[in-house]
C-alpha positions as CSV (number, residue, x, y, z in Angstrom):
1,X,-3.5,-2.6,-21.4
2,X,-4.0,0.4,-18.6
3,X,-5.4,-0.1,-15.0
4,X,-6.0,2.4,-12.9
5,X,-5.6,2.5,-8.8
6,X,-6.3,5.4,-6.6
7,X,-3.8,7.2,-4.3
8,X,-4.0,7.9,-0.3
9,X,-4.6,11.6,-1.7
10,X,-7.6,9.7,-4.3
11,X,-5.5,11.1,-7.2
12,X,-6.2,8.6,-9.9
13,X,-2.9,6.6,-11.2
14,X,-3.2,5.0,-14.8
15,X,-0.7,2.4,-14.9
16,X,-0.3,1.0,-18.4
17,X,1.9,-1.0,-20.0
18,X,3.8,-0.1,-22.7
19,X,6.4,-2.8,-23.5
20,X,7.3,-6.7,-22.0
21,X,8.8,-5.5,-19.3
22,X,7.9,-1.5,-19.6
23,X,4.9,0.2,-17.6
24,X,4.3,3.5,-17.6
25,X,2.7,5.5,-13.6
26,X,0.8,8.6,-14.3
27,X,-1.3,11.1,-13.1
28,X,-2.1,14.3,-11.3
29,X,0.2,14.9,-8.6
30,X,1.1,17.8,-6.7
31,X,4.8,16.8,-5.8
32,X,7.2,13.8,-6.3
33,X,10.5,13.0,-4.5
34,X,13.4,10.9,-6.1
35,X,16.2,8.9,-4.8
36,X,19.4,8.9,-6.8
37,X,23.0,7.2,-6.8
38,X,25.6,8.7,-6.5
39,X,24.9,9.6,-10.4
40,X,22.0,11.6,-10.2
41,X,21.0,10.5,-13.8
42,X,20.3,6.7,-12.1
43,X,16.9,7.3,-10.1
44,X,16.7,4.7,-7.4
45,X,13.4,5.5,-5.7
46,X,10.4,7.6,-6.5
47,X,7.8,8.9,-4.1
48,X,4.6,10.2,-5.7
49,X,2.1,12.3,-3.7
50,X,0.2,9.7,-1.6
51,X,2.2,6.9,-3.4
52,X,2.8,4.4,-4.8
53,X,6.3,4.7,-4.0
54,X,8.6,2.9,-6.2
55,X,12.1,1.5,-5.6
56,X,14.2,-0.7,-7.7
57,X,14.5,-4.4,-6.6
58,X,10.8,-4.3,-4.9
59,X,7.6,-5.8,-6.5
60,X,5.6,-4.2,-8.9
61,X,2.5,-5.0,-8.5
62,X,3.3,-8.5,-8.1
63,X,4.4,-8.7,-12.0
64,X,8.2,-9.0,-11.2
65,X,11.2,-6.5,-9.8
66,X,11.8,-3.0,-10.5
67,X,15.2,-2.5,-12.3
68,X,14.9,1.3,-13.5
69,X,12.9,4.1,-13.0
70,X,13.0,7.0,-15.5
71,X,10.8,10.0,-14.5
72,X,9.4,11.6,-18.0
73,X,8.8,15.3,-18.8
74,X,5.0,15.8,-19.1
75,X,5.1,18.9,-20.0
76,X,2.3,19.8,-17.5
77,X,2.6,21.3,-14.0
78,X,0.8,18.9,-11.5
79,X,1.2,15.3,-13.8
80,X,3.6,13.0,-13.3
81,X,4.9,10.3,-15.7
82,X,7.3,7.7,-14.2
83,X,8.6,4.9,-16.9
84,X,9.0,1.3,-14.8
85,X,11.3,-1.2,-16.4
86,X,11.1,-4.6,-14.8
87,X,13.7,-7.4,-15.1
88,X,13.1,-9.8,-17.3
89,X,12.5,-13.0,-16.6
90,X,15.6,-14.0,-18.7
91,X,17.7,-12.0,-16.3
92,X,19.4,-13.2,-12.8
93,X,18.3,-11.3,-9.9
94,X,17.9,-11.2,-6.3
């Protein structure tokens, strides 16, 4: 199931999801900013071009808490791919 939402920018976003708890944020985008840990393999945050901006433990589009955020290699300049796992409503979490 895929819904789409529109950016600041009016950059279309497909959001679509892919497994229980797995969604997947794309579209065109000029640039994208990430926060890291300390381990810059762990993304924290992720900032598309006139949004949405994602950070772990916040809402996702009111369908439960962000617990990783993996960007994926389009293989196109200008179109982003950002994999959102939520926790699962088995799991504890703040």
């Amino acid at each position: 199931m895929s819904q789409c939402l529109r950016s600041k920018e009016k950059n279309k976003r497909v959001i679509t999801q892919i497994g229980e708890n797995e969604y997947l944020v794309e579209g065109e985008s000029d640039w994208a900013r990430f926060g890291c840990q300390s381990d810059i393999s762990i993304i924290t945050s992720a900032n598309l071009e006139g949004g949405p901006f994602l950070i772990v433990g916040d809402s996702f589009l009111g369908k439960g808490k962000i617990s990783a955020i993996q960007n994926i290699d389009s293989g196109r300049d200008g179109y982003i791919i950002i994999k959102v796992t939520l926790f699962s409503t088995k799991e504890k979490h703040d």
